[in-house]
C-alpha positions, 0 to 999 in steps of 0.5 A: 500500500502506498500512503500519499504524502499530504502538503498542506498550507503552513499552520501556526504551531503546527508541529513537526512530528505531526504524520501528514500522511492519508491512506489514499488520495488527497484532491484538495486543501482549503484554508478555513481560516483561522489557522483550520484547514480541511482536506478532502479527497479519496481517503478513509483515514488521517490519522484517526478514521473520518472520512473523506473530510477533516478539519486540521487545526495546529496540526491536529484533526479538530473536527470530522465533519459529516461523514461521506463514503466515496470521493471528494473531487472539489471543495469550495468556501461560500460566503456565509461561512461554510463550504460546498463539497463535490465528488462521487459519495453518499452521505450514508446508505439511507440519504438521498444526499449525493455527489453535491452537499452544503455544509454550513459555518457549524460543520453540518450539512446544509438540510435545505440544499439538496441538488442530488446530481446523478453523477459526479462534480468536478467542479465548483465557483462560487461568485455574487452570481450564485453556485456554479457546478460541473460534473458527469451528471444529467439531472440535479434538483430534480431537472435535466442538465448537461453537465452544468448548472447553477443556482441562485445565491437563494440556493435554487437552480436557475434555467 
């Protein structure tokens, strides 16, 4: 088994003897500010078993956030305070929750953002325009679409 070598973007007091290793890929760092950072990506373990998403603060993982079975491909801040995260996953076997999740400023999942896209994201922008998202998918929300969508900064699909 080869353990991926994680670089993450310096933290203060992080210390050196810290194991920044995953059992998997890394796809992505985010700075969540404050010295807090997540990584995301292909993995099932950094140091104690959480998921495919953490929150590393001075080195330590600080917070497992929902936990998600499969990949993550992009993670993205909003501007209310938490992040979009966009990969092939579930939230668990009885969700509906797919491929696409909100989680907020307190590290929850978003329960009034569903899109449910049918296939994996791979991208993710968020402007003052709203969310824009691209992927393998066909239909999100509920409606058909090539791939591409975006929502309102309400958080509804626009035509």
């Amino acid at each position: 088994m080869i353990l991926g070598l994680v670089c993450a973007i310096p933290v203060a007091q992080a210390s050196s003897a810290v194991p920044w290793v995953a059992q998997g890929s890394v796809q992505n760092v985010l700075d969540l500010g404050d010295g807090r950072l997540a990584h995301v990506g292909n993995f099932q373990r950094r140091g104690l078993l959480t998921g495919p998403l953490v929150q590393i603060e001075a080195g330590e993982i600080t917070a497992a956030f929902p936990e998600l079975v499969g990949t993550i491909h992009h993670i993205q801040p909003d501007p209310r305070g938490g992040f979009y995260v966009g990969g092939e996953f579930v939230v668990d076997a009885e969700s509906t929750w797919q491929n696409l999740v909100r989680v907020d400023a307190g590290g929850r999942l978003d329960p009034h953002w569903n899109p449910n896209p049918n296939g994996a994201v791979y991208a993710i922008e968020v402007n003052e325009a709203g969310v824009f998202v691209g992927g393998s998918f066909q239909t999100i929300a509920g409606e058909s679409r090539g791939a591409v969508a975006r929502f309102s900064p309400d958080g509804t699909l626009d035509d």
